[in-house]
GUBA-240392 format. One record per residue (C-alpha): residue in one letter; chain; x, y, z. Coordinates in nm, 4 decimals. Layout:
BEGIN
{res:A; chain:A; u:X; v:Y; w:Z} .
...
This chain:
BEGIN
{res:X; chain:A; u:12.2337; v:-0.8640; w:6.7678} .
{res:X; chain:A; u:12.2818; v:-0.5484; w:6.9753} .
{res:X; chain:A; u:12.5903; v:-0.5070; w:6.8368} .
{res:X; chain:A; u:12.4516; v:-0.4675; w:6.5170} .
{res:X; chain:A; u:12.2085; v:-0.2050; w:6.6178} .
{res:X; chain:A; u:12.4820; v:-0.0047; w:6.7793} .
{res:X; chain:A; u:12.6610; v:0.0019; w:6.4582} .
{res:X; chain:A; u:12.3443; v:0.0841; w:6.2669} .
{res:X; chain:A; u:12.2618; v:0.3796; w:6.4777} .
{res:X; chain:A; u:12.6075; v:0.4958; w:6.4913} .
{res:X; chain:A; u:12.5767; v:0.5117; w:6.0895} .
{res:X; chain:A; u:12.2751; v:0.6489; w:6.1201} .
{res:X; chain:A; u:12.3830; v:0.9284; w:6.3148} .
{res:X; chain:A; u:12.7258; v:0.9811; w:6.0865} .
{res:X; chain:A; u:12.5097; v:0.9900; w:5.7860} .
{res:X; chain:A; u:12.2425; v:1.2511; w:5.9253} .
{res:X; chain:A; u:12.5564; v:1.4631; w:6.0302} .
{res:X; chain:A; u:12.6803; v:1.4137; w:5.6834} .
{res:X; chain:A; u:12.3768; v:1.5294; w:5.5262} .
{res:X; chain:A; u:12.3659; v:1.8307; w:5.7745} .
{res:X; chain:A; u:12.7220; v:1.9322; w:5.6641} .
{res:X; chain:A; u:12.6516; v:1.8927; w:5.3045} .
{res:X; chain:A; u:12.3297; v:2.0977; w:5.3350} .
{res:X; chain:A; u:12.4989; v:2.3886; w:5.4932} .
{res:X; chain:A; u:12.7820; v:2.3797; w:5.2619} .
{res:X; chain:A; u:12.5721; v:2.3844; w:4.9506} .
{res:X; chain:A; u:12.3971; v:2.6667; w:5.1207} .
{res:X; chain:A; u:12.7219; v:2.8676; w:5.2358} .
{res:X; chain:A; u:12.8214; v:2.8017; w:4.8368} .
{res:X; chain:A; u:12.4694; v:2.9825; w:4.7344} .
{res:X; chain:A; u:12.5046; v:3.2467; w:4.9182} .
{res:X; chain:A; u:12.8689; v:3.3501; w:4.7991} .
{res:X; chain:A; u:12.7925; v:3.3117; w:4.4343} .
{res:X; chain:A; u:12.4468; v:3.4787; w:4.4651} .
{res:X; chain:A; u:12.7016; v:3.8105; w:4.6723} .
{res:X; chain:A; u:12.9312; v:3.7903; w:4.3913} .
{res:X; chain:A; u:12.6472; v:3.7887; w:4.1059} .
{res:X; chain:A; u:12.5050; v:4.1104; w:4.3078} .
{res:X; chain:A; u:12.8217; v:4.2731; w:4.3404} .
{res:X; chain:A; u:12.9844; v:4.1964; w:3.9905} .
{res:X; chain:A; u:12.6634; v:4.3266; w:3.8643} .
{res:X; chain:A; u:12.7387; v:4.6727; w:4.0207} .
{res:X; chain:A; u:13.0451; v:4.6814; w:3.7771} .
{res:X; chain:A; u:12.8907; v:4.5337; w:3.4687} .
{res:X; chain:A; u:12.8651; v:4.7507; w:3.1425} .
{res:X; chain:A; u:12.4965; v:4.9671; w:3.1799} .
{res:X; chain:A; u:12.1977; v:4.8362; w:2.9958} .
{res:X; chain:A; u:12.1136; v:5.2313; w:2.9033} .
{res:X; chain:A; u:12.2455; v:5.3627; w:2.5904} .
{res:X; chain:A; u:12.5622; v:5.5561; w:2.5639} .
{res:X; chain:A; u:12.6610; v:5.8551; w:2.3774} .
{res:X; chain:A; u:12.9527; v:6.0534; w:2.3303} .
{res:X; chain:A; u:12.9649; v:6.4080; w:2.4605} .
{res:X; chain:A; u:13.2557; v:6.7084; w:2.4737} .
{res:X; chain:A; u:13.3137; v:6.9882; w:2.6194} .
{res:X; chain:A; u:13.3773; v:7.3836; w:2.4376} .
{res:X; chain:A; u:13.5557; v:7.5424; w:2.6107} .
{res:X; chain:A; u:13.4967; v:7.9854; w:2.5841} .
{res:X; chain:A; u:13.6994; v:8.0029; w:2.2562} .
{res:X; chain:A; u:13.5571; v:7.6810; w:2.1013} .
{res:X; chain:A; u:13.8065; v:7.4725; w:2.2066} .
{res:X; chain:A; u:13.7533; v:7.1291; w:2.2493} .
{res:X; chain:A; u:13.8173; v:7.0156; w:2.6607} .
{res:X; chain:A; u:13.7616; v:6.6702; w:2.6207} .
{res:X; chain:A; u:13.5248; v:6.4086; w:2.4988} .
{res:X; chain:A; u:13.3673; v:6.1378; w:2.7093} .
{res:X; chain:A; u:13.1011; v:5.8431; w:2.7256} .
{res:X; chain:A; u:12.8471; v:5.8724; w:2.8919} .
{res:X; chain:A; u:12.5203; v:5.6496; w:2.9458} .
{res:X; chain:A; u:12.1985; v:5.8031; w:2.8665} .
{res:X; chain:A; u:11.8908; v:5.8163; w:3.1756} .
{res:X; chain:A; u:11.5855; v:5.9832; w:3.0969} .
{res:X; chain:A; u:11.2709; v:5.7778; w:3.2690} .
{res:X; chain:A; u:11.1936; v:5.8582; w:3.6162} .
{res:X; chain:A; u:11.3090; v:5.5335; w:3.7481} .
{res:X; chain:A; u:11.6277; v:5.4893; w:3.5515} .
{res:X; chain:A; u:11.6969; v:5.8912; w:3.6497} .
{res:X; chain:A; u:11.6167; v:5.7911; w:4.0483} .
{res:X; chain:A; u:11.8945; v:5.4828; w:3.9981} .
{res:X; chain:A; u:12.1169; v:5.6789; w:3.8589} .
{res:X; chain:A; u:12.4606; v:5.5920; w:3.9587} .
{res:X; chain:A; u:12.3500; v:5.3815; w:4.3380} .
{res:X; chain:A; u:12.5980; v:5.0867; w:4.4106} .
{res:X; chain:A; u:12.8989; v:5.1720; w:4.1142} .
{res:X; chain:A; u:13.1601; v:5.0908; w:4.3195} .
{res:X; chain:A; u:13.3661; v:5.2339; w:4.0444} .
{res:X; chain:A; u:13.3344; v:5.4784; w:3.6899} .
{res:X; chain:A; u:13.5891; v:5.5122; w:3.4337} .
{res:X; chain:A; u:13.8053; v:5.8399; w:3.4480} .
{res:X; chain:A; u:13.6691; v:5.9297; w:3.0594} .
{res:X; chain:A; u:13.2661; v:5.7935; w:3.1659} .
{res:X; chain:A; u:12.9664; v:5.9500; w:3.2961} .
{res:X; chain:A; u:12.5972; v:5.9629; w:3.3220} .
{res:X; chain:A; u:12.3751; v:6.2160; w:3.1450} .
{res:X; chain:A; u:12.0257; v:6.2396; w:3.3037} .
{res:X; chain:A; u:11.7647; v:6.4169; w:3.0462} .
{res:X; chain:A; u:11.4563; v:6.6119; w:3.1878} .
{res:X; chain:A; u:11.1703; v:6.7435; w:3.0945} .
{res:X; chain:A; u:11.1844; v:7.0241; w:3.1665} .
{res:X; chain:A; u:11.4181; v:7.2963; w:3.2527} .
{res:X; chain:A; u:11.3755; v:7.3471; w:3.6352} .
{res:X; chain:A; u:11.6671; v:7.3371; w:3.9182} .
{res:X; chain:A; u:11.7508; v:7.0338; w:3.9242} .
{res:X; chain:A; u:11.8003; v:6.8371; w:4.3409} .
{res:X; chain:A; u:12.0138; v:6.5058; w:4.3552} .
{res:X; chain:A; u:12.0960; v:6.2834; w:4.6856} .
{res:X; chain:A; u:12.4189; v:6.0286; w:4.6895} .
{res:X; chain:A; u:12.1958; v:5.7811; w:4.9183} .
{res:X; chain:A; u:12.3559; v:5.4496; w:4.7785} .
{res:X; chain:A; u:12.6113; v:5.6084; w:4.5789} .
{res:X; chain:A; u:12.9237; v:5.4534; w:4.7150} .
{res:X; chain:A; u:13.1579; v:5.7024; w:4.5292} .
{res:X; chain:A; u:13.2092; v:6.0964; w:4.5420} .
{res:X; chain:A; u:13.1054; v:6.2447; w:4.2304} .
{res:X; chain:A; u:13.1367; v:6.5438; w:3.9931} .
{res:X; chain:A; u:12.8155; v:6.7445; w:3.8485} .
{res:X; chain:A; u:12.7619; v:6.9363; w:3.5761} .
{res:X; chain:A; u:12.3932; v:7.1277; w:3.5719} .
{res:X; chain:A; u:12.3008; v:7.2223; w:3.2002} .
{res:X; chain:A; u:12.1348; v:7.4276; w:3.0518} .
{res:X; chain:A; u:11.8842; v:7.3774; w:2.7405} .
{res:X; chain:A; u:12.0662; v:7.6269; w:2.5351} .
{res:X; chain:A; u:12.3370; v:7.3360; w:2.6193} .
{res:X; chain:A; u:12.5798; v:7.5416; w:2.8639} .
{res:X; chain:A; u:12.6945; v:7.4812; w:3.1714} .
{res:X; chain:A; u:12.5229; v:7.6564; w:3.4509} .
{res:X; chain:A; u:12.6877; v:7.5109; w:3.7468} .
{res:X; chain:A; u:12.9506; v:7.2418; w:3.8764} .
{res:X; chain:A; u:12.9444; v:7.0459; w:4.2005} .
{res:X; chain:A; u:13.2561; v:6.8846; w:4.2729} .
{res:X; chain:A; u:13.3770; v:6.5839; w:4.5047} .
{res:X; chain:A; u:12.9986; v:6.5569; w:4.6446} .
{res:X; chain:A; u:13.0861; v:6.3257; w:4.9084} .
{res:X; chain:A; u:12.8757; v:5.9763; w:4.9217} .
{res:X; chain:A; u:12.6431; v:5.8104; w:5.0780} .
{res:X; chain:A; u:12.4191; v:6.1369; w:5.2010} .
{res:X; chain:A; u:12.0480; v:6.2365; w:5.1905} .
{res:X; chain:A; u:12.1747; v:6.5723; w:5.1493} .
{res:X; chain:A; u:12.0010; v:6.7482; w:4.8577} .
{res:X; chain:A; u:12.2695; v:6.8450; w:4.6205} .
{res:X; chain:A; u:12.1612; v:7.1242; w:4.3527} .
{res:X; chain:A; u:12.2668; v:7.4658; w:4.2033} .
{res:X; chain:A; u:12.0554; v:7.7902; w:4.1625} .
{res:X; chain:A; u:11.9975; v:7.7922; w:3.8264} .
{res:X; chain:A; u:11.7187; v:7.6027; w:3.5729} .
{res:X; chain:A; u:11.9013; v:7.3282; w:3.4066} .
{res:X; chain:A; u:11.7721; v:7.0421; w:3.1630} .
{res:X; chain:A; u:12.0542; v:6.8607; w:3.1994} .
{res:X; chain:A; u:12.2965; v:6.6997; w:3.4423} .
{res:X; chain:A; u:12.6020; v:6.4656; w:3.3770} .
{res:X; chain:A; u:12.7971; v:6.2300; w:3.6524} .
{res:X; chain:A; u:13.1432; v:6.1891; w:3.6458} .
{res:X; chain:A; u:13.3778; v:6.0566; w:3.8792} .
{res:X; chain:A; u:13.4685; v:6.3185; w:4.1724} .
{res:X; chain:A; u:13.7991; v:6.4953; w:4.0309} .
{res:X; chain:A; u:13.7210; v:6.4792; w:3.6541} .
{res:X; chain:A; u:13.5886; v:6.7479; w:3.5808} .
{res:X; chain:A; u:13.8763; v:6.9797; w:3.7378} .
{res:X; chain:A; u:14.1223; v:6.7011; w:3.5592} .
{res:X; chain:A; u:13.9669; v:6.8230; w:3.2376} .
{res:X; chain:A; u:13.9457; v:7.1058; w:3.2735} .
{res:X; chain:A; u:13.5536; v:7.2169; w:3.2643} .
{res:X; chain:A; u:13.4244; v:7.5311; w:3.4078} .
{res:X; chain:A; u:13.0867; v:7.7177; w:3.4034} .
{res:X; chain:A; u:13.0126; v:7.8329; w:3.0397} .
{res:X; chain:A; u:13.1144; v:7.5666; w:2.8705} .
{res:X; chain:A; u:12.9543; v:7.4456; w:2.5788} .
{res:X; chain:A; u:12.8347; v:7.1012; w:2.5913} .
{res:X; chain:A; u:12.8127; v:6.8991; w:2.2834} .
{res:X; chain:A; u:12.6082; v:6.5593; w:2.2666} .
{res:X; chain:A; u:12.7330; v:6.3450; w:1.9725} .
{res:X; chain:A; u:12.4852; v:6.0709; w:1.9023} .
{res:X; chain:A; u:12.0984; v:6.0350; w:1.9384} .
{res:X; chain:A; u:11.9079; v:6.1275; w:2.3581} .
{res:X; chain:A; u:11.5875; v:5.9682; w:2.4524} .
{res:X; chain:A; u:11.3324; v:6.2482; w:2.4834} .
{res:X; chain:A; u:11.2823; v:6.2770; w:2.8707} .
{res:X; chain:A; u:10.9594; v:6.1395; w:3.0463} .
């Protein structure tokens, strides 16, 4: 008989271990597909509308069109571009305001260097920021009112070509600006 109870607790024991093991593997599998939700997320196409702006350059040239998505809520505008890991070299963000005030931005959770492009109301550009390093609580702004202000990738907007008094043209319907 007590070799029957040895064997029983001896089972007993393998199958808690078992269950332990299983337990901690279902949990390790969780946890990986909840990261890679999260972090595919970062990547995914926005949820905020898109339009199609360009660029005039001083003679009315055309410098080069882009997409960009539209922000123009307080919260959606504070978000902004936080955790892209990544932007397209012919996509931005436009954020709409209010009103036409200079205009402060931080990269805290902004894992990329970007490019900005302060505009005015009369729609030109007032002022350019480029390769604004990441990750910083460093208020980033120019010294002029602007009621605009588009994201790009750091380097695009050299790549294209875009300087200070360029016309910007917004193809496509904005969100009035809370």
């Amino acid at each position: 008989m007590q070799g029957c109870q040895g064997r029983v607790v001896k089972l007993k024991a393998h199958a808690v271990r078992a269950v332990r093991i299983w337990r901690l593997a279902l949990g390790m599998l969780l946890c990986t597909v909840a990261a890679a939700s999260i972090l595919s997320g970062c990547n995914q196409a926005s949820e905020h509308p898109t339009v199609e702006i360009e660029f005039l350059g001083p003679e009315g040239k055309s410098i080069r069109p882009f997409e960009v998505e539209v922000v123009s809520t307080p919260s959606t505008r504070a978000r902004g571009l936080m955790f892209r890991r990544e932007l397209g070299e012919r996509n931005g963000m436009l954020f709409v305001f209010p009103e036409e005030k200079v205009q402060s931005f931080w990269m805290k959770n902004t894992v990329i260097p970007l490019d900005m492009v302060f505009v005015s109301k009369e729609m030109r550009v007032v002022g350019i920021l480029e390769n604004v390093p990441p990750l910083t609580e460093d208020s980033r702004y120019v010294d002029v009112p602007s009621t605009y202000v588009l994201e790009f990738a750091g380097g695009t907007i050299r790549k294209a070509g875009v300087r200070e008094g360029a016309k910007l043209l917004i193809r496509g319907e904005i969100a009035r600006a809370l």
